[in-house]
C-alpha beads as a LAMMPS data file, in Angstrom:
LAMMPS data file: protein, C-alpha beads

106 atoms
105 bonds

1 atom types
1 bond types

-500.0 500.0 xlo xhi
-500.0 500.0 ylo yhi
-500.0 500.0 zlo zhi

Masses

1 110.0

Atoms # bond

1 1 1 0.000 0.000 0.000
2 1 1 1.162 3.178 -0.818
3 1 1 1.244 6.405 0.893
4 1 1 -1.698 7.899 -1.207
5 1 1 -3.991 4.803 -0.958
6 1 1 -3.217 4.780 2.660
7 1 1 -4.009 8.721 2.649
8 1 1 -7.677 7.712 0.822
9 1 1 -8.362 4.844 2.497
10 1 1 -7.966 7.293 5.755
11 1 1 -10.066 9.960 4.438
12 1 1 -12.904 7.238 3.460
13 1 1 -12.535 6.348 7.248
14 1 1 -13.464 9.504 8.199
15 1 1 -16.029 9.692 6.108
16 1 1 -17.948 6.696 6.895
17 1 1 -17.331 7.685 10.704
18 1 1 -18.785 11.156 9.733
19 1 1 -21.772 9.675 7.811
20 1 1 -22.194 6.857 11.263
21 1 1 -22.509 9.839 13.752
22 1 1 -24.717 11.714 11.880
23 1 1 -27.063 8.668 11.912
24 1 1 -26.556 8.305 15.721
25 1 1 -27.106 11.933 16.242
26 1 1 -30.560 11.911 14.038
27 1 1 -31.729 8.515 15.998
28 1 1 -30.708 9.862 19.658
29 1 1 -34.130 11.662 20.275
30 1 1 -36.635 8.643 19.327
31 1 1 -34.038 6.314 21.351
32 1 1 -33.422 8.836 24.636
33 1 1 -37.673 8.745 24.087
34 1 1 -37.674 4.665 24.098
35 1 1 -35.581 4.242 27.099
36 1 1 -37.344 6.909 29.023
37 1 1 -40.657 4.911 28.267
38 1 1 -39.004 1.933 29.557
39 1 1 -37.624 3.369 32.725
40 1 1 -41.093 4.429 33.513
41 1 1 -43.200 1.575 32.905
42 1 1 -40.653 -1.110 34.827
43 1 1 -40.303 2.077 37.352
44 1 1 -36.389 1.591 37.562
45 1 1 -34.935 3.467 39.474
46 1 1 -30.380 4.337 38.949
47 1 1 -29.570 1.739 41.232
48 1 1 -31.462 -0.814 39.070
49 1 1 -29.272 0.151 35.901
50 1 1 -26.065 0.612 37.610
51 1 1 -25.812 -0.952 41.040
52 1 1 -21.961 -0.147 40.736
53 1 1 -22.379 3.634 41.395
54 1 1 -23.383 4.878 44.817
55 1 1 -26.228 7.454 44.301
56 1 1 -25.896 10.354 47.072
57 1 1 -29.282 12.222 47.845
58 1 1 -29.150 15.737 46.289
59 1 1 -30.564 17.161 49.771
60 1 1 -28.147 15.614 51.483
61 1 1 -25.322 17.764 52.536
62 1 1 -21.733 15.854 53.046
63 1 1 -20.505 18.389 54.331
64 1 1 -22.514 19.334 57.532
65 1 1 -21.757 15.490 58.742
66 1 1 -18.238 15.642 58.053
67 1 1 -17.369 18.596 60.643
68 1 1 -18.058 17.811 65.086
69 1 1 -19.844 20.758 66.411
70 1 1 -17.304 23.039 68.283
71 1 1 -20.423 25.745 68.882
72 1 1 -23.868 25.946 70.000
73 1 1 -26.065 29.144 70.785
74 1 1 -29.138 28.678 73.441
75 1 1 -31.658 28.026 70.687
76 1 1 -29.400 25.224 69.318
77 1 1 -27.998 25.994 66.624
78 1 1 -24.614 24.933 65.414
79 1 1 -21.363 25.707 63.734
80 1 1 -18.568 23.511 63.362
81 1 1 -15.982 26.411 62.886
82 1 1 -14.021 25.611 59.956
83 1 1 -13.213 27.567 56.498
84 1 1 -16.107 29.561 54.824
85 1 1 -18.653 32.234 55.955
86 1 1 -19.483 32.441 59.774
87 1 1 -23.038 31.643 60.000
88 1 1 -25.341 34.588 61.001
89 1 1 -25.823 33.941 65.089
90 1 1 -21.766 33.956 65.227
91 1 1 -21.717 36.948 63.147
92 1 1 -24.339 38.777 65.537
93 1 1 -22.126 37.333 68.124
94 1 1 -19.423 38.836 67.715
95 1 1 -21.199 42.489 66.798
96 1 1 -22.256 42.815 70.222
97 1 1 -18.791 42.150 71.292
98 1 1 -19.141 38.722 73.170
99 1 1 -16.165 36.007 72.956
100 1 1 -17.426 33.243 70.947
101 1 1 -15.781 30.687 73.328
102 1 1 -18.639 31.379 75.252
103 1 1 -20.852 29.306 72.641
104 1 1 -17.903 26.276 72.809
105 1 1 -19.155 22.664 72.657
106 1 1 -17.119 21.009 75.616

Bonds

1 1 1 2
2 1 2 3
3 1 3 4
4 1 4 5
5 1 5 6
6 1 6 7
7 1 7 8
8 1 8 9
9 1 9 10
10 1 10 11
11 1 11 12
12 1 12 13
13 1 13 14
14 1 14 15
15 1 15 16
16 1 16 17
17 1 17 18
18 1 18 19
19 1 19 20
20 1 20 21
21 1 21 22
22 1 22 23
23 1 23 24
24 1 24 25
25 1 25 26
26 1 26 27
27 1 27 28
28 1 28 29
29 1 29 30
30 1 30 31
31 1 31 32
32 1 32 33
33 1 33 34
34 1 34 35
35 1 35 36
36 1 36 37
37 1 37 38
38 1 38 39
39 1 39 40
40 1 40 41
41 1 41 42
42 1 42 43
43 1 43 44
44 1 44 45
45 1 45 46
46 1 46 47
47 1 47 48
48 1 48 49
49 1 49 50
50 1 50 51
51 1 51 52
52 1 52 53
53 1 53 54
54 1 54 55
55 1 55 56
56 1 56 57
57 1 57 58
58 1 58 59
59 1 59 60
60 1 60 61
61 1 61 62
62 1 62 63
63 1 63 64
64 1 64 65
65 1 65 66
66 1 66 67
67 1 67 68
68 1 68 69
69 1 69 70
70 1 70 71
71 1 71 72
72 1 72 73
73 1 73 74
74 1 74 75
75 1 75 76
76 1 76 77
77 1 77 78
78 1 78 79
79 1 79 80
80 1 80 81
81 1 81 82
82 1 82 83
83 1 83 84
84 1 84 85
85 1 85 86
86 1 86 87
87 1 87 88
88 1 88 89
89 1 89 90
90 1 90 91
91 1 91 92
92 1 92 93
93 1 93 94
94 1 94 95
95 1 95 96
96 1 96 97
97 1 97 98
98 1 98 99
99 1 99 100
100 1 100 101
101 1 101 102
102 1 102 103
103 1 103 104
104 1 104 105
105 1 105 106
């Protein structure tokens, strides 16, 4: 084989592989439709299609578990003092001047 019929025989490769995608592309709609269908009338659910991935709750937050509390105000609510914004009771805390080792979980 030659250089050129090796050049042609690569640009017919690309071409098919062009003329394949645009296929896929036209059919996705009707097929993303189909499985959609399917989902709903067996009522799978993600863990039914792929039991190898660990779904994690959206409302779940990771990281309010992953932080101890280190502070707790008399209506109970907590902080666990690490990087980010204080929250709001700290803030208003600290605006009237009082040591926030006052609110310490011991």
């Amino acid at each position: 084989m030659t250089s050129e019929e090796l050049a042609e025989a690569l640009a017919e490769r690309e071409r098919v592989e062009a003329k394949i995608e645009k296929f896929r592309l036209a059919a996705l709609d009707d097929v993303i439709q189909d499985v959609r269908k399917t989902i709903e009338l067996y009522k799978l659910t993600p863990t039914d299609l792929f039991p190898d991935v660990k779904v994690v709750p959206r409302n779940t937050s990771r990281r309010a578990s992953a932080r101890p509390v280190r502070y707790r105000n008399e209506k109970g609510q907590t902080w666990g003092g690490g990087v980010g914004p204080r929250p709001r009771w700290i803030k208003e805390a600290l605006a009237r001047g009082e040591d926030i080792e006052k609110y310490a979980v011991t």
